[in-house]
C-alpha positions as CSV (number, residue, x, y, z in Angstrom):
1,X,-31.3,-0.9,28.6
2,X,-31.6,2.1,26.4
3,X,-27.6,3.0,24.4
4,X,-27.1,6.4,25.5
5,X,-26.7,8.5,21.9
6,X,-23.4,9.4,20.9
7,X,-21.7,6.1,22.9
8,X,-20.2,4.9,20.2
9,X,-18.3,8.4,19.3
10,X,-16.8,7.9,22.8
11,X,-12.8,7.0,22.8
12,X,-12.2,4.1,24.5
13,X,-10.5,5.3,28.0
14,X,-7.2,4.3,27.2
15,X,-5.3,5.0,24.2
16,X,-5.2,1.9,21.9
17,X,-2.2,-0.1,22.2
18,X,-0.6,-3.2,20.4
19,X,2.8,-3.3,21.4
20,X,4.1,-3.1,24.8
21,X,7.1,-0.8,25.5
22,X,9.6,-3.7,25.7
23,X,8.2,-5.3,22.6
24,X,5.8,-7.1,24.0
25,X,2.1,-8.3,22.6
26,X,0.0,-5.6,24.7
27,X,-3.2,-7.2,26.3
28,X,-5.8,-7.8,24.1
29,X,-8.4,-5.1,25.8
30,X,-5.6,-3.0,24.8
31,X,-5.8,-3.4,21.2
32,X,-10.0,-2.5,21.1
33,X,-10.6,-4.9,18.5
34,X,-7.6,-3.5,16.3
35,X,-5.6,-6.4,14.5
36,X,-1.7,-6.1,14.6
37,X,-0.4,-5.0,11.1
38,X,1.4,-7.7,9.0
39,X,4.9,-8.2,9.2
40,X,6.2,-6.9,6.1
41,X,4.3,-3.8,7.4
42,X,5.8,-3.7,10.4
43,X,9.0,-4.1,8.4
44,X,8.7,-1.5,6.3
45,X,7.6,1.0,9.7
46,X,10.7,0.4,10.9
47,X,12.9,1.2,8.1
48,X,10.9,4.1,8.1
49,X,11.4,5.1,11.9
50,X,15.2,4.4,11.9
51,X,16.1,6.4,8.4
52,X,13.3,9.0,10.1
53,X,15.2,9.0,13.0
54,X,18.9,9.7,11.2
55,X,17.3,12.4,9.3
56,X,15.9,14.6,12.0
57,X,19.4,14.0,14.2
58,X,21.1,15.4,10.8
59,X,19.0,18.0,10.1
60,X,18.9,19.1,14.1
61,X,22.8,19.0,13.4
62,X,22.4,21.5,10.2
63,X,21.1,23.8,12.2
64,X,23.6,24.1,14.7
65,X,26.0,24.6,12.2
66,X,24.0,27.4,10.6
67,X,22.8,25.9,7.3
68,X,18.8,25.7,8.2
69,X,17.1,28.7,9.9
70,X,15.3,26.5,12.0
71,X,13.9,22.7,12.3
72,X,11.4,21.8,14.4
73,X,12.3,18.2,15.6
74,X,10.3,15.2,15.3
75,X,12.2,13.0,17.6
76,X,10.4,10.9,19.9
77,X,7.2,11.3,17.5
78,X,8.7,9.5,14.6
79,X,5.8,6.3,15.1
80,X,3.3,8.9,15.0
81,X,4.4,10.2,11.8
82,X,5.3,7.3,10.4
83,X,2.3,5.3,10.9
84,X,-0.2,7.7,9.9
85,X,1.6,8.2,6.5
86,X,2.0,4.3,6.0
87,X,-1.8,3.8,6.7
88,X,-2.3,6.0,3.3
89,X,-2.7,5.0,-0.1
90,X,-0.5,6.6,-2.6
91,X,-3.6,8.8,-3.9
92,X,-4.6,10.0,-0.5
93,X,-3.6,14.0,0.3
94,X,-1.8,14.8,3.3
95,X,-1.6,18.4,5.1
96,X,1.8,18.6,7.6
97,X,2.7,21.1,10.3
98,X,6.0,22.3,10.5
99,X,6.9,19.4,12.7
100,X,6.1,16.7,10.1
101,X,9.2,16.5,7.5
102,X,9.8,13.1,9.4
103,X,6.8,12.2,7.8
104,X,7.2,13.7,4.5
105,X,10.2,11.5,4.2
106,X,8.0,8.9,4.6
107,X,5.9,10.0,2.1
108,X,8.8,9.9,-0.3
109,X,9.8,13.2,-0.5
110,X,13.2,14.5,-1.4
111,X,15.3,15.2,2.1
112,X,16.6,18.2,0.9
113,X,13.5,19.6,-0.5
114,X,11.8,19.1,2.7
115,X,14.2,21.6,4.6
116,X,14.1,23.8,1.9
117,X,10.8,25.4,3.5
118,X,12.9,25.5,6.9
119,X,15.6,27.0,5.4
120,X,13.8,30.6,4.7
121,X,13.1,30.2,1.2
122,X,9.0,31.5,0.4
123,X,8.7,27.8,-1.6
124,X,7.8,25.1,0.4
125,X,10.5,22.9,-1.8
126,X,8.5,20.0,-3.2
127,X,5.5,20.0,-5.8
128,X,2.4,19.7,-3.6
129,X,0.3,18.2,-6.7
130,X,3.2,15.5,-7.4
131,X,3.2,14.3,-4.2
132,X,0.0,15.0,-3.1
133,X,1.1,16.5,0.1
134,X,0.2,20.5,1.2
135,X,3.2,22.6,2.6
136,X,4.1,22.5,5.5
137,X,2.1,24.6,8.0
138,X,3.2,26.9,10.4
139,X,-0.1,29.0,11.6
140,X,-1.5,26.4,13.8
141,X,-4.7,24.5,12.2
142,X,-5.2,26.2,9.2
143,X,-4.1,23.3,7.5
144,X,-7.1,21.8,8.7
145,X,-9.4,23.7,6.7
146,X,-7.3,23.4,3.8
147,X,-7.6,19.4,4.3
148,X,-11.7,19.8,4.6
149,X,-11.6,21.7,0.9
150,X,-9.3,19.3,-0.7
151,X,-11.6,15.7,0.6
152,X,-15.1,17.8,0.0
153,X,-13.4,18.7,-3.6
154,X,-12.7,15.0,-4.3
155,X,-15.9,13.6,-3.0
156,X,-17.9,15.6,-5.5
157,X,-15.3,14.8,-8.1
158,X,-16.6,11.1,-7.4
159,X,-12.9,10.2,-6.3
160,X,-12.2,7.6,-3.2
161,X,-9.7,10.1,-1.7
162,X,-9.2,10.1,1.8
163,X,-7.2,13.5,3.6
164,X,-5.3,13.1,6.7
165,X,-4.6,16.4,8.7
166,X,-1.5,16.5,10.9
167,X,-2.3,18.9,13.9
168,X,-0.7,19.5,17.2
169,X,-2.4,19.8,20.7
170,X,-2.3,23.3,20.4
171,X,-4.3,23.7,17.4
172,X,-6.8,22.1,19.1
173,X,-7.6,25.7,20.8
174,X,-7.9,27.2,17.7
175,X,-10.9,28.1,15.9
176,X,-9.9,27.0,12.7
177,X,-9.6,23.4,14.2
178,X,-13.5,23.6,15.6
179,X,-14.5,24.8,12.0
180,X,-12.8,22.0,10.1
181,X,-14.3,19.7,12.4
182,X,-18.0,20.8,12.4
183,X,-17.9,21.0,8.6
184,X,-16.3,17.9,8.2
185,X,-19.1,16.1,10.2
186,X,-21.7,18.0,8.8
187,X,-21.2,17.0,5.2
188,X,-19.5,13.8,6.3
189,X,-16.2,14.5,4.7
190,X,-14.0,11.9,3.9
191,X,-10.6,13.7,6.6
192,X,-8.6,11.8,9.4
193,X,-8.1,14.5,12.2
194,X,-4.8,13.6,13.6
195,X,-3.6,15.4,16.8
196,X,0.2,14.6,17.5
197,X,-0.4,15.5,21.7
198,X,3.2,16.2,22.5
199,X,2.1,17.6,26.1
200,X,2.8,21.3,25.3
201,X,2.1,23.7,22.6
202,X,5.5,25.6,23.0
203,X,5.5,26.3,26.4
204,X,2.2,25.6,27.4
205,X,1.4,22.1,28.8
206,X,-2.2,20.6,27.9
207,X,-3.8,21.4,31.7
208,X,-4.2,25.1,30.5
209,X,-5.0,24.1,27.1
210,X,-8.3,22.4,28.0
211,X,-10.3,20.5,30.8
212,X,-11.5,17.7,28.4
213,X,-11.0,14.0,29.2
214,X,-8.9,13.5,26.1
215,X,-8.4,15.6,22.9
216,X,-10.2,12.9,21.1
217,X,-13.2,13.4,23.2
218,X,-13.2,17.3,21.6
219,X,-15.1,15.2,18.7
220,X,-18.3,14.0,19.8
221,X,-20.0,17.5,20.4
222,X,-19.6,17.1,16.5
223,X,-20.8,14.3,16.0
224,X,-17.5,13.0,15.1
225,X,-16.1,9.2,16.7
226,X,-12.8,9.9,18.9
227,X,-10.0,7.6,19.2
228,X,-7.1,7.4,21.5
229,X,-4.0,5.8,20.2
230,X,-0.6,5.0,22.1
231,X,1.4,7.7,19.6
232,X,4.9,5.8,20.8
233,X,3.7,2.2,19.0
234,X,3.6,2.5,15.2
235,X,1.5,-0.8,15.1
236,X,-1.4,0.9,16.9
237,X,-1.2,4.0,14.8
238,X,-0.7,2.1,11.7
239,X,-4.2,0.2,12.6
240,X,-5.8,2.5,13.6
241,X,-5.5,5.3,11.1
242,X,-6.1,2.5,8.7
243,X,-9.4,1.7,9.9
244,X,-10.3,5.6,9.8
245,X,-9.6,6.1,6.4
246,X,-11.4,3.1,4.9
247,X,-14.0,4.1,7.0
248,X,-13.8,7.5,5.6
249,X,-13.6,6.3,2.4
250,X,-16.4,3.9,2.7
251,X,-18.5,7.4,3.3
252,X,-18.5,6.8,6.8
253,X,-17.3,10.8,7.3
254,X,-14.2,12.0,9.5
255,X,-12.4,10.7,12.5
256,X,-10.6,12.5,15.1
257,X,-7.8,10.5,16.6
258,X,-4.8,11.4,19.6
259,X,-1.7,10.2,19.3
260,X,-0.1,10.3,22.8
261,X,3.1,10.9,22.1
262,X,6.0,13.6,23.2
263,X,8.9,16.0,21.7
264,X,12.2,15.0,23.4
265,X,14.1,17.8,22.0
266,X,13.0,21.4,22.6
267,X,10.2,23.3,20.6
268,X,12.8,24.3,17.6
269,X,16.1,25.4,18.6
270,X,15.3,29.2,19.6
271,X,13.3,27.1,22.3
272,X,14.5,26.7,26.1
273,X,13.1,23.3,27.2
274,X,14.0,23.5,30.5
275,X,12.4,26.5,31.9
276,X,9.0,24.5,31.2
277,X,10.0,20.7,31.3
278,X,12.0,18.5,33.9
279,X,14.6,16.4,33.1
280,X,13.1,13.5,34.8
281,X,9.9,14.4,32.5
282,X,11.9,13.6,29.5
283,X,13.9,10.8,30.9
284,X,10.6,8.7,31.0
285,X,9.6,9.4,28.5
286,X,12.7,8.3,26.3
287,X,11.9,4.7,28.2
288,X,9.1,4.7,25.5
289,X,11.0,5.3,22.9
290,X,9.1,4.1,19.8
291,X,12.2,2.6,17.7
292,X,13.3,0.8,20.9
293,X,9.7,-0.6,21.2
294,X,8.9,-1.9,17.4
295,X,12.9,-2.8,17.4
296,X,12.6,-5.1,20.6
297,X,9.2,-6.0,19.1
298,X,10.6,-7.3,16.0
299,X,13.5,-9.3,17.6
300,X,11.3,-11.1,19.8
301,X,8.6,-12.5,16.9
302,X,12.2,-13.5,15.0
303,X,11.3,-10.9,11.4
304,X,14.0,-8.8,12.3
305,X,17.2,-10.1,11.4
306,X,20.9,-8.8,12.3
307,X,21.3,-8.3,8.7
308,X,18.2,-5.9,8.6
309,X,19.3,-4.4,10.7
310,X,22.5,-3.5,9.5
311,X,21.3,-2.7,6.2
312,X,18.6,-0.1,7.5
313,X,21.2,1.8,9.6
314,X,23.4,1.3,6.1
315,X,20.3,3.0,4.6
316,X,20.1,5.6,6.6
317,X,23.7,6.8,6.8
318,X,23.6,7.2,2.9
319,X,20.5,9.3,3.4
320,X,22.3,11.9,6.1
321,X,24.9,12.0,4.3
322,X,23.4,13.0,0.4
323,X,21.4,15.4,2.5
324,X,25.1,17.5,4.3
325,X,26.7,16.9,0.4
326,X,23.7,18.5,-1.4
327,X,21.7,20.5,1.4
328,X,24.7,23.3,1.2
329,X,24.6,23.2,-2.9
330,X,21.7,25.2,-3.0
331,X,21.3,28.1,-4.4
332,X,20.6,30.9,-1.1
333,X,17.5,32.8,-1.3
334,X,17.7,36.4,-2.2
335,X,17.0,38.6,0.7
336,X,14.4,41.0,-1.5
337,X,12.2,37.6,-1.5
338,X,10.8,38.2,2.1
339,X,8.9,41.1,0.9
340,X,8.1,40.4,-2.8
341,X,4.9,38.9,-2.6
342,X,3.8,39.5,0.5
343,X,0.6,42.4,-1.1
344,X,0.1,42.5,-4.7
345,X,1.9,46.1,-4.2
346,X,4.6,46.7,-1.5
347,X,3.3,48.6,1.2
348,X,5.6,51.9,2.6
349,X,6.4,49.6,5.1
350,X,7.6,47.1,3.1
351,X,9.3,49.0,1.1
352,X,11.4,50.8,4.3
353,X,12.0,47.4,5.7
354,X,13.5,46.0,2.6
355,X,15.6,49.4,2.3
356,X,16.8,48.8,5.4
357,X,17.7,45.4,4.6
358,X,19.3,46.0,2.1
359,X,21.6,48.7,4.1
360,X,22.5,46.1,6.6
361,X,23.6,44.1,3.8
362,X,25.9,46.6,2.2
């Protein structure tokens, strides 16, 4: 029998999975030939997902008391995040959304100057070069294209380099998203395409965002192999956005791969969840919760020790707590920095808005 071309771009029709969502081994058709990470990586994921965790529930709690702007939470996709930025080598580039600072504290970047960014200052906080990690995106999938020019830079610098784009399933209906893509396939760029499909971009569940099997299959008119992952178990993320970027920086070319996964908490706080979203939607979700799964995981193959455990919520409660003493220490931003480098030379516009502004203030 003649292979049909393009087959083996095809996801596989469920998303890969490793770990059950009571801890268990999944079956092995499951896992589609993906080995389950080491323990000392699994380890180190879930000192990652709990101190995650505590920092998005302190940060959602800054907010309420009016010291951020905004913060777009992370909170049920904390395995997503996590185990794409584990599967990186130090050297690798990274290109967040605005819903990533889970994983920029992954990455090992300073708590507080992640938030800076959310707190309405024009610097995104952190030195993208240092840490080799783009600011934080808000126009959806133009972070993409960014990640395209940064891997087809390194290439011809002769570097191994791999770039892993964060994206939501809303970027996926952006044209941006379809240019990165093509390009990336066409001159086989070394980029991991990695769609975080909460269900709904804002309001807008994925039914009227497209009629495609999966998001992953969106690849193969370029050319491109799609994977499905179970977003919810860091194991299968961790494998599997390993093997995409050795493969990618092997000069095998770009992946795209879905993370199923979903936002328990609302859009960002000027969201209202529940004129879009049923509680009993949520509910089931938060049966899958990913640091309940790699948790019950851990317990039941005997690495996860009551002291560990202990010590990582230890961990973590340090880490909320330097972020409320130093978060408020900062210096404000000055209201005239909205409109100072937005054109080279204010427009009359500008100029009457910051007027006004600066009325209201007075």
């Amino acid at each position: 029998m003649v292979a049909t071309p393009g087959a083996e771009l095809l996801p596989t029709a469920k998303p890969v999975r490793l770990i059950g969502k009571n801890g268990e081994r999944a079956p092995k058709a499951r896992a589609a030939g993906h080995p389950m990470p080491a323990p000392e990586e699994l380890l180190a994921a879930y000192r990652a997902l709990v101190v995650g965790r505590r920092f998005d529930r302190q940060a959602t709690s800054l907010v309420k008391q009016g010291r951020l702007a905004v913060y777009p939470s992370a909170h049920g996709q904390e395995a997503a995040e996590v185990g794409a930025v584990l599967a990186l080598r130090r050297t690798d580039w990274l290109f967040p959304t605005y819903r990533d600072s889970v994983a920029l504290v992954t990455r090992g970047i300073d708590p507080v100057e992640v938030l800076t960014l959310l707190r309405g200052d024009w610097h995104c906080g952190y030195d993208p070069a240092a840490h080799r990690t783009g600011p934080q995106c808000t126009p959806l999938a133009t972070q993409a294209l960014h990640a395209v020019g940064v891997a087809y830079a390194a290439r011809a610098r002769g570097e191994d380099t791999v770039v892993l784009a964060f994206l939501g399933d809303g970027a996926t209906s952006e044209g941006d998203f379809h240019e990165a893509l093509n390009f990336a396939a066409v001159f086989q760029v070394p980029v991991v395409f990695f769609v975080q499909n909460n269900r709904y971009a804002i309001s807008v569940p994925l039914a009227r965002q497209t009629a495609a099997p999966s998001l992953a299959h969106k690849a193969v008119g370029y050319g491109v192999p799609g994977v499905q992952v179970d977003g919810n178990d860091v194991a299968a993320v961790l494998a599997v956005v390993g093997r995409a970027a050795e493969r990618a920086r092997a000069g095998g070319g770009p992946t795209l791969v879905e993370a199923h996964t979903y936002r328990i908490e609302a859009h960002t706080n000027a969201d209202d969840a529940g004129r879009y979203r049923s509680d009993d939607e949520v509910a089931a979700w938060l049966d899958r919760d990913p640091v309940d799964r790699l948790t019950a995981h851990l317990r039941r193959t005997g690495a996860l020790t009551d002291e560990a455990v202990a010590a990582v919520a230890e961990e973590a409660e340090r880490v909320a707590a330097d972020l409320r003493e130093r978060l408020p220490a900062t210096t404000p931003p000055a209201a005239d920095e909205l409109f100072a480098h937005v054109y080279a030379a204010p427009t009359p516009q500008l100029r009457e808005q910051a007027a006004r502004l600066r009325a209201e203030e007075h």
